[in-house]
N, C-alpha and C positions, 0 to 999 in steps of 0.2 A: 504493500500500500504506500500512499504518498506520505514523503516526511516533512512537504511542506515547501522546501525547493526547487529550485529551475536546477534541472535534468538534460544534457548531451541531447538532440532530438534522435530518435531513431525509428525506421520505416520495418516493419515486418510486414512482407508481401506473400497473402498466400496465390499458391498455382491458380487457382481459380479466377484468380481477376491481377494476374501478371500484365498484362496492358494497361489496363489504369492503373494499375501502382509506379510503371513504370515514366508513367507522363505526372502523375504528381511529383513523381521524384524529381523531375525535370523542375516544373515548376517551385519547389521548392530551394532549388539551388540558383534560379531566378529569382525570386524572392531576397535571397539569400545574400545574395550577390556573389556566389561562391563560383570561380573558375576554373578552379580543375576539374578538367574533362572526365579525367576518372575518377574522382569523386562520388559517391554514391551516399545518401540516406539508408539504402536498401541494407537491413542484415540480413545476410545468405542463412536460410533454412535449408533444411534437406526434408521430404514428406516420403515416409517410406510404408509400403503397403507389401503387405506377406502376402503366401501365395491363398492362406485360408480366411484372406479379407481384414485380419487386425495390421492394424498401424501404428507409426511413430512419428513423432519428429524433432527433429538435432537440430539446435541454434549453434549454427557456425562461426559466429564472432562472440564475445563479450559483450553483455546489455547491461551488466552492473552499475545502477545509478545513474542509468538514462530514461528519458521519459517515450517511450514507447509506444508506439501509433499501429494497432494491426489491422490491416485491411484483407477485407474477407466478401467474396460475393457468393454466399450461400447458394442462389439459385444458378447457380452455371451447372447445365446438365452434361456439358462438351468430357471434363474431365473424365476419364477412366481407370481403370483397374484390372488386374489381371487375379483370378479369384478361382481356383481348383479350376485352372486351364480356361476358363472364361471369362469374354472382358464385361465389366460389369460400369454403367454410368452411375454416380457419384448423384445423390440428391442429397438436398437440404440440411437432413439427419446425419447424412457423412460430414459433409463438410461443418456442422457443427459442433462435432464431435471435434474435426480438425484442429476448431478453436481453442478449445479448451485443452488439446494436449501442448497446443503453442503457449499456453498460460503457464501449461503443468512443467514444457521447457524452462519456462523464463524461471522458475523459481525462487521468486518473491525477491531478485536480485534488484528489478528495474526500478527506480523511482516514483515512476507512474506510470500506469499501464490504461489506455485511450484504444477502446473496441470500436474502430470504424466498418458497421457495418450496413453498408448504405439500404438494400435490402433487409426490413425487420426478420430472423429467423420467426417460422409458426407465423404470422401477423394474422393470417387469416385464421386460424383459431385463437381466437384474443378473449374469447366470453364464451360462458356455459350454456346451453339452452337443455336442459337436463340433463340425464347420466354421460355427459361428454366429458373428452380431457379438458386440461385448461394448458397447452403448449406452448405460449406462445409466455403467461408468468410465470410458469416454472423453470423457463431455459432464462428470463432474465436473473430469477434468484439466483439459479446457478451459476452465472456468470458474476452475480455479486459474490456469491460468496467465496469463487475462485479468485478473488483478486483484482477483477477489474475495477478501476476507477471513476471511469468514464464511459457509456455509452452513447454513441453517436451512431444514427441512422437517418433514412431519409421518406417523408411524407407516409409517416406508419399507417397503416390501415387503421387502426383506432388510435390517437393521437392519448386518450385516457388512461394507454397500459402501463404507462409510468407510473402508475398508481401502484403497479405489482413492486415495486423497489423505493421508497419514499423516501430511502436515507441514504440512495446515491443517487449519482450525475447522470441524468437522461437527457438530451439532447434530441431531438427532432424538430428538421431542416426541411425547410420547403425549395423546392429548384422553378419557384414559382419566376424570381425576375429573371434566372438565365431563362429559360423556356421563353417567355415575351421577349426578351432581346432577339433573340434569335427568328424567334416568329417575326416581329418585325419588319429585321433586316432578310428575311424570306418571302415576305411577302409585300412589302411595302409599306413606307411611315405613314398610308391614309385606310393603312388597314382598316380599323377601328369607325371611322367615318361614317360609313356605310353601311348604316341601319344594320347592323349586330346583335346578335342575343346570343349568351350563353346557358348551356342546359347541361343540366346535369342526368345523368343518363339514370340514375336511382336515390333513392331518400339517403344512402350513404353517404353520396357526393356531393348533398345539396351544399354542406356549409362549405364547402370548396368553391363549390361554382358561386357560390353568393361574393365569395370575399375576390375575386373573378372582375365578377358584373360589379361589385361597389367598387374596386380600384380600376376600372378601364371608364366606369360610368356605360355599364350597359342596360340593359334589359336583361331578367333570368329569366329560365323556365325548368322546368323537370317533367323525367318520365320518370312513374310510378309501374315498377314489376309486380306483377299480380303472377302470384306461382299457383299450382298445384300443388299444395302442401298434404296432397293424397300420396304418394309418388317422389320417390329417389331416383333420381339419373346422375352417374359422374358424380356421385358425391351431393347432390344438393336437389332442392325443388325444381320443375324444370317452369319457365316463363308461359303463360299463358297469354297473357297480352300487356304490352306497353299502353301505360294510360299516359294521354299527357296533361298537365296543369302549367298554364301560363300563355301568354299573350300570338296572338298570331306570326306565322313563320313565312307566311307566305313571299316573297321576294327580299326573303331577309336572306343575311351569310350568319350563318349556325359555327360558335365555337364549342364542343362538347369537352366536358372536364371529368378526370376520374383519374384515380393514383394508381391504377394498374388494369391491364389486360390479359388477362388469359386465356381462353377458349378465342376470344371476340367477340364471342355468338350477340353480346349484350350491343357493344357497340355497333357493330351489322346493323342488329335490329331498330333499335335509335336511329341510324344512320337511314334506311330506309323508312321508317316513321317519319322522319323531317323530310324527307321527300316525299312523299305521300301531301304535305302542308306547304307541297312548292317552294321549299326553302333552295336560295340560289345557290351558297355554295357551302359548301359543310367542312371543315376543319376537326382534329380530334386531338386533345391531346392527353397522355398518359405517361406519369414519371416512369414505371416502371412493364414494357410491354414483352408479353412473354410467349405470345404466339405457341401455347401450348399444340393447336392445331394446324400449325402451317400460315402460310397466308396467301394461300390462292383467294379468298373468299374476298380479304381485302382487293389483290387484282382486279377480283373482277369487280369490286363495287370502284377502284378508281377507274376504269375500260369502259363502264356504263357512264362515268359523269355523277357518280353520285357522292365519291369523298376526292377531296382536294388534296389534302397533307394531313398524315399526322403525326404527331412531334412525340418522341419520347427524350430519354435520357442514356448514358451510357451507364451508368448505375448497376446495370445487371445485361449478363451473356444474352447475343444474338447474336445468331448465325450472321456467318463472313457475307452467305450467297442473298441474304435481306437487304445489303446496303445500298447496292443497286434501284433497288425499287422507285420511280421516280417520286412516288408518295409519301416515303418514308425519310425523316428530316431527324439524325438524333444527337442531341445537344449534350456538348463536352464537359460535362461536371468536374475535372481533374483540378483544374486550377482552381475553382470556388475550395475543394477540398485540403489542397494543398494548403490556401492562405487560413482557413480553421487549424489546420494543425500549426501554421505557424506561429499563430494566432495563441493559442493554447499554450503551445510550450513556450513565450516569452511573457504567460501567468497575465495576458491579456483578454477583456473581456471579447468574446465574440459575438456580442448582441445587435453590436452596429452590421455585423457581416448578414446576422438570422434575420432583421426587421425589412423587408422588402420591400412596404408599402411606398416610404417616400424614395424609395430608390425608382421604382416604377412609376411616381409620378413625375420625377425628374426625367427618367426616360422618355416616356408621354409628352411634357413641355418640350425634350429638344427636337424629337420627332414631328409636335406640329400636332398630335391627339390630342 
């Protein structure tokens, strides 16, 4: 645990999100001002996996009394293993496993130990609804009580789970002003002009999309999922019909907002509901998109004319062969991250970094919004 002091910085990058660790590294040595070429934040790990699927892993350098930053992209399905002669992909449950043997490395040597993991592990099981697990506060206690200091993640699924740890550091980051910068400067400073409204695609998202439509000065609206709560599909109720609530779409441009994708099926469906209401152009954005089902479906909703762009983040694994896609726009979180850690470890508040709002309306004024 912390002894209260500024701490050496140091980067532990696990395999799973080796790309963004390696561009924060960068950016941190910009930050930094630091010019040796070979210089690195990164301490070399080694992650070693037996052949009957247990693991390990060996901290390479010395981390004694440094303040330590582990970056970890749980949801990277790419990773492999070789497991009684079979390769086997690595989910959530491995790699958070991984986590905590990189703890049980460090042992209790670092000065402060900062869990960046921009994906919440479990997020989507965050609450009970009867005899269910609760996975999503039990891996934080655990991570409190291995040691960590600090957790940092990005736009949790339920923003309220910090509630499971009250006597440590919880951190959640919105990548709400890179996402508009970048929208923006993709789609032009008179975006916003032209009769907009933002929806939120279910009652989950609405306080998203509100804070959305009150910092651009939009118009909201929401579709309400009406399930069959007779009936389990893939794990959940399946959609019966999209209700909507809120003002006419008709020759409007639709921004739809929600902190992650997975199947799609949800957004599709939205997607062609606001077409159905003659909405002109449809935009989507999602910090965290996971394309659990491919994404021909999106193809063909951009082929038809019925979605424009939509924006995610680099936050979490997607495939090399999706970047291509002329619809898909995904914005480089490394350097926002890099300056929190910097941020951090020189025992600097990061609140000016988290607060978006006037940052996005000074965006807005030089833009001309």
């Amino acid at each position: 645990m912390a002894n209260g002091s500024k701490g050496n910085l140091g980067l532990i990058v696990m395999s799973n999100c080796k790309e963004l660790g390696e561009k924060v590294d960068r950016w941190l040595k910009e930050l930094r001002g630091e010019t040796n070429e070979d210089f690195s934040y990164i301490i070399p790990i080694e992650e070693v996996r037996f052949n009957n699927g247990e693991g390990k892993i060996r901290i390479l350098d010395s981390v004694r009394g440094k303040d330590l930053y582990i970056l970890t992209d749980v949801g990277n399905y790419h990773c492999t293993y070789t497991m009684f002669g079979f390769e086997n992909r690595m989910g959530p449950d491995e790699h958070f496993q991984d986590i905590k043997r990189v703890i049980s490395a460090i042992g209790g040597k670092a000065n402060r130990v900062t869990l960046i993991m921009p994906l919440l592990y479990a997020s989507r099981q965050h609450r009970r609804k009867g005899r269910e697990s609760l996975d999503c506060a039990m891996a934080l206690e655990e991570l409190e009580n291995c040691g960590v200091d600090t957790i940092l993640t990005f736009d949790a699924h339920d923003p309220t789970i910090y509630n499971a740890i009250p006597g440590s550091s919880f951190e959640n980051v919105f990548p709400t002003y890179s996402i508009l910068k970048n929208f923006i400067a993709k789609e032009g400073d008179d975006i916003f002009k032209d009769n907009m409204t933002v929806i939120s695609p279910d009652t989950g998202a609405m306080e998203r999309a509100i804070y959305y439509a009150n910092v651009l000065g939009l118009d909201v609206g929401m579709f309400y999922k009406r399930r069959d709560r007779t009936r389990i599909v893939n794990g959940k109720n399946p959609i019966v019909q999209h209700e909507y609530i809120g003002g006419p779409l008709e020759g409007k441009k639709v921004l739809i907002i929600d902190d992650m994708i997975a199947s799609g099926q949800s957004i599709i469906e939205v997607v062609n509901e606001a077409v159905k209401r003659n909405a002109k152009e449809i935009y989507a954005v999602a910090t965290f998109a996971f394309f659990t089902e491919g994404v021909e479906k999106f193809d063909k909703l951009y082929e038809e004319g019925k979605l424009t762009r939509l924006y995610t983040t680099n936050l979490t694994y997607i495939p090399e062969s999706y970047y291509d896609r002329p619809w898909l726009v995904r914005v480089d979180l490394s350097r926002f991250i890099a300056k929190i850690a910097n941020t951090l470890n020189n025992d600097e508040s990061i609140s000016p970094l988290l607060e978006c709002t006037s940052r996005i309306r000074r965006l807005l004024k030089h833009t001309g919004n």
